[in-house]
N, C-alpha and C positions, 0 to 999 in steps of 0.2 A: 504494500500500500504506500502513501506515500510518507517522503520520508520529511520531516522537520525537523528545524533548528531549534535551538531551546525556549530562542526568545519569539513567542507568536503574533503572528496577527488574530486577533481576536472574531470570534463569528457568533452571530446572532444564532440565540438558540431558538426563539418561538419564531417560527415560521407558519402563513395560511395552510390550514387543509388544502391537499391537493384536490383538484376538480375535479370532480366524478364524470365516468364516459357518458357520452348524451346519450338520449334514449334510441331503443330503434329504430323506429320513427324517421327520427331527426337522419340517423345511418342510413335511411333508407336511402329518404327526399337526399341526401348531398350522394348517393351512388346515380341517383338520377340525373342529378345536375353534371353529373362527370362528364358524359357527352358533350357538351358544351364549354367545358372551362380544363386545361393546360394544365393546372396544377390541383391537386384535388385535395379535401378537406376531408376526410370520413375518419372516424372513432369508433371500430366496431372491435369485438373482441372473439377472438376463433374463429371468424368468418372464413370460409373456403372465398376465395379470390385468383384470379389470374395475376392480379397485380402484388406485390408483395408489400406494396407501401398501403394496401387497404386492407392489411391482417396485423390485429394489434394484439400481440398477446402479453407485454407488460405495461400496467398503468404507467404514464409517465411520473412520476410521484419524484417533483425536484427538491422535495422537502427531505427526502432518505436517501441523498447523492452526495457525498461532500463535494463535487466540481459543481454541482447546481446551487448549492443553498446557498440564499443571500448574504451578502458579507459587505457590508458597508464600508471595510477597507479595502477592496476590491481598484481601488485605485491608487494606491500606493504600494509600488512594484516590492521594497523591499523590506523586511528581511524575506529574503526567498526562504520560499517551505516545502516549494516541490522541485526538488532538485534534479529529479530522473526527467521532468518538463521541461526547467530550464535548461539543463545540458541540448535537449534536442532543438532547443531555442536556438542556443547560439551556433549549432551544428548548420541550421539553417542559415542564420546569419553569416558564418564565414563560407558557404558556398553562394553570393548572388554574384549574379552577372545580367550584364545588359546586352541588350539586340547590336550595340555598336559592336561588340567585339567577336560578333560572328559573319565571315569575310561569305559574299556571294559573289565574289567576282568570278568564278570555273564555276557558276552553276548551269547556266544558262548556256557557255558551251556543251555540257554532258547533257543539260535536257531537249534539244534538239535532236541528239543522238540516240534517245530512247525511244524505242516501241511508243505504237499508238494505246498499245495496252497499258504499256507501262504508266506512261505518261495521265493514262484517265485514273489506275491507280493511286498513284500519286498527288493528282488533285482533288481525288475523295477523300482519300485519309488526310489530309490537309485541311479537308472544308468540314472534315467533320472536329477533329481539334479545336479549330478555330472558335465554334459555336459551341465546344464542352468547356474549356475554359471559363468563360461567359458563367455559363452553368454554375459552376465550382463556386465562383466570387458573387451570385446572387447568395448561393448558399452558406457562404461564410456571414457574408452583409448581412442578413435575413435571420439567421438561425443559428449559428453556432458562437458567433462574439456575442447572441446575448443569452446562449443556453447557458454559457459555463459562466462562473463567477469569479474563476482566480487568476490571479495577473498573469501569472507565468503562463496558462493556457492560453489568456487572450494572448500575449505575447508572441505565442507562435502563431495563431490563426490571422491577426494582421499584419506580418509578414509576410505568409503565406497569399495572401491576399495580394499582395504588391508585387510575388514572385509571379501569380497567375497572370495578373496583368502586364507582365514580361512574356511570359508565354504566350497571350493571344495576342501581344502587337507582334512578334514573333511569327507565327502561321498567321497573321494577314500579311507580311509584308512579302512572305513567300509566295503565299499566292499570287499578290501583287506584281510580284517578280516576273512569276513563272508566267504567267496568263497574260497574254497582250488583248485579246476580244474583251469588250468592256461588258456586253450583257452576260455573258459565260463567268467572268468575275464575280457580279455581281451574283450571280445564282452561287458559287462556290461562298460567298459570303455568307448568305442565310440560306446553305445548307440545311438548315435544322427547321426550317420552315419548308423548304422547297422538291428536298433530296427524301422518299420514304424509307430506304435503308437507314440513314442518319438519322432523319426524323424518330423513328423509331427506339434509338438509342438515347437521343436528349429527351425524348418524352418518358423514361423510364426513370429518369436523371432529376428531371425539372420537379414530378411526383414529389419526392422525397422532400424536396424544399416546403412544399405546402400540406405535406400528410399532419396529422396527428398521433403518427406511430413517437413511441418512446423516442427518447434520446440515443437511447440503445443502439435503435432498430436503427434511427436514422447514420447514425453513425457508423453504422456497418453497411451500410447501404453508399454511402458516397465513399468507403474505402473499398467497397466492389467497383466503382464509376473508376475511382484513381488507378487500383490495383490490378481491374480484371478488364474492364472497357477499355483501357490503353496500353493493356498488353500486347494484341496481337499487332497494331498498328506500329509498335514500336518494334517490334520484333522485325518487322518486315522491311521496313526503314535500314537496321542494322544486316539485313541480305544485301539490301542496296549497296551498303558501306566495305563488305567485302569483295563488291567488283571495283571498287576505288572509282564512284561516280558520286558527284553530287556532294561535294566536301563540304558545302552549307548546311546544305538539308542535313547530314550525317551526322555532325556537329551540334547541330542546335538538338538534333535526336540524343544527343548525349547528355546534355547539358539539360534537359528538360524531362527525361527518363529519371534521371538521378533525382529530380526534385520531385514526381509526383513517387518517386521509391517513397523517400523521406518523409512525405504527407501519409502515406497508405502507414508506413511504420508508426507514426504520432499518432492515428486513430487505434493502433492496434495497443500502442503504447498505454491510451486513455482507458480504453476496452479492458485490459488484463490487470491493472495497478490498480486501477482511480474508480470501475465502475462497481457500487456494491451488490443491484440486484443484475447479473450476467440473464443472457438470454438464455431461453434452451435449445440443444443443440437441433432441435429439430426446424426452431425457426431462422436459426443461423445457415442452415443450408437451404432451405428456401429463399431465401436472399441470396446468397452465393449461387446457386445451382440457375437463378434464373438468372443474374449476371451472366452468366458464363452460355447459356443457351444464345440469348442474345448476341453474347460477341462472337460467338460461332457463326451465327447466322449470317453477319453482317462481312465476317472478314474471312468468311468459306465459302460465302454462295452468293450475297446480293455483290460483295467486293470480291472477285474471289482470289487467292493471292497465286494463282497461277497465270494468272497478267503478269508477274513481274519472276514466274517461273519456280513459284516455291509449288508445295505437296499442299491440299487443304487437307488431306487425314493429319498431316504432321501437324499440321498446325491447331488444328482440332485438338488435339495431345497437348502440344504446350500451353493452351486455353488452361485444359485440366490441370495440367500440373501447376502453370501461377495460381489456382484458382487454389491445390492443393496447401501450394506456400501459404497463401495466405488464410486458410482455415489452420493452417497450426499456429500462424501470427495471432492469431485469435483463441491460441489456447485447447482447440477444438481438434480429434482426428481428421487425417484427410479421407478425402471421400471417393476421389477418382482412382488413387494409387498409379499414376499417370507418370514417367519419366521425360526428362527433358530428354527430347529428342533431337535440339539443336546444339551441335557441337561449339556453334560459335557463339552462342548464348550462355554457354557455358563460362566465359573470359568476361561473361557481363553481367552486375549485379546491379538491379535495380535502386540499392543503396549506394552504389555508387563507389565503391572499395575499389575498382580495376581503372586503369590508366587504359583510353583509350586509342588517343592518338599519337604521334611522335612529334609533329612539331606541336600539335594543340594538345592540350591533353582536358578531357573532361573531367574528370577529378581533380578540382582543384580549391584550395581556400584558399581565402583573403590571406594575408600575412598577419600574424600577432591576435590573431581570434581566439580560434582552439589552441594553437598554441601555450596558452595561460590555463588553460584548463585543466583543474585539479592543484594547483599552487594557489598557496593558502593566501588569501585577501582578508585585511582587516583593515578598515577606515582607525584613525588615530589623528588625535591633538597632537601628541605629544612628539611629531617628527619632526628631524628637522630640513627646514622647506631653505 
């Protein structure tokens, strides 16, 4: 659980009764209004659903969560008290980088040279980033800087938040790049509006932001968007990179793989330490299991990655197996029993431990960040300055 220092921030003990679920009734009429509204509202409890974000099996109850109860010093960062938070704070912190310092100048020679398959690959999986991004920073905005209460958590979520917004100026400006048709552009922009493959995936995405599933639920649900929906598309990316094309594209793939590792790790981090009443396993694989259908669908059959010359069974396997990573990140057995079947994914950790390139390298921090990290800090009068 989490760890603290001697001297505390203080937390209000009486907190409101949490609100009881609406009646059925009420679950009905808002399953009805779904047809019509993007992001949906329902509070039912055991309901069989298609959807995973309208089965709610633990009350949300932020009154019996230490990250949810209110805490009136919730704004003043220090004395830190959740130390295994903060570390992944500053983990973050010393790896940002800006869209300046990812060079496209050899891109657009290699992408002229690509298949027309390739080529329509590559602008899907682009236009669908583009719009998941987006996604991600409603849901931070929305939902999670004000689910949790403690600094060090906000701390990483608006970062994070600042990193997303590097990622999708990022995959617009590629696209931008790549695309000279300006209405073609434009449709790879609001992809998520336009595209039904994509569509399909932001609207599983978007749910989540407006459900009334726990914190829980929702929490594992945008670590399936990070973890399991930008799996395959990165994976595929990193094919590209072993034919030595597209030193931009490959790059920012590096550099952007590493960061949503780090966010899927921080929710799993939250999940295993910080959360008290865990899901059960049954409804954690309902969540995962339907991630994981989806991204099959989209990057085996509506995208299929044999436009750019890979296997869709293999990659169907890799699906399973990040899927499997990430139910054991959650504490939880795997389900698929799936092996990596990519040998050069193998040399690549989503956390981001492997040097990827030779003169660039993806792995990399700021200078003097982590470096300090774990050398003993004490503020003092008494030095002399």
């Amino acid at each position: 659980m989490s760890q603290k220092t001697a001297e505390k921030r203080p937390r209000e003990e009486d907190t409101p009764e949490a609100d009881s679920a609406i009646s059925p009734e009420k679950a009905d009429a808002a399953s009805k209004a779904e047809k019509n509204e993007n992001v949906k509202s329902l509070h039912t409890t055991n309901v069989k659903s298609s959807n995973p974000q309208d089965v709610v099996t633990v009350v949300d109850n932020a009154d019996d969560e230490p990250l949810r109860q209110e805490n009136p010093y919730r704004f003043v960062l220090f004395p830190i008290q959740y130390h295994d938070i903060w570390r992944k704070y500053k983990e973050q912190e010393s790896c940002i980088w800006t869209l300046e310092e990812i060079d496209l100048g050899n891109d657009l020679v290699d992408w002229v040279k690509l298949t027309e398959g390739e080529q329509h690959f590559i602008k899907y999986v682009l236009a669908f980033f583009a719009g998941s991004d987006g996604i991600v920073i409603e849901n931070l905005a929305q939902r999670f800087m004000t689910d949790v209460k403690i600094p060090e958590a906000r701390a990483f979520y608006g970062f994070q938040l600042m990193m997303e917004n590097i990622h999708s100026e990022t995959y617009s400006v590629l696209l931008d790049t790549y695309i000279s048709d300006n209405d073609e552009k434009v449709k790879l922009l609001h992809a998520i509006q336009t595209i039904p493959s994509i569509q399909n995936k932001a609207e599983w995405a978007v749910r989540w932001i407006g459900s009334e599933a726990s914190f829980q639920e929702r929490l594992i649900g945008f670590a399936a968007v990070e973890g399991i929906f930008f799996s395959g598309s990165f994976c595929a990316i990193f094919w590209l990179k072993k034919r030595g094309v597209m030193p931009g594209l490959t790059f920012s793939n590096e550099l952007i793989s590493r960061d949503e590792g780090l966010h899927t790790d921080f929710a799993c981090l939250l999940y295993n330490s910080h959360i008290k009443h865990k899901l059960p396993r049954e409804r954690v694989l309902n969540i995962i299991t339907d991630a994981v259908a989806i991204e099959k669908e989209f990057i085996c059959e509506s995208l299929p990655v044999r436009l750019i010359g890979m296997n869709a069974d293999l990659m169907s396997q890799y699906i399973e197996f990040v899927a499997d990573r990430l139910l054991v990140s959650l504490g939880e057995e795997k389900h698929y029993g799936a092996t990596n079947p990519f040998d050069f994914m193998e040399m690549i950790s989503l956390t981001g431990k492997t040097n990827f390139f030779e003169k660039k390298v993806g792995e990399y921090q700021k200078a003097g960040v982590m470096s300090n990290e774990g050398t003993t800090k004490k503020f003092s009068l008494n030095e002399d300055f």
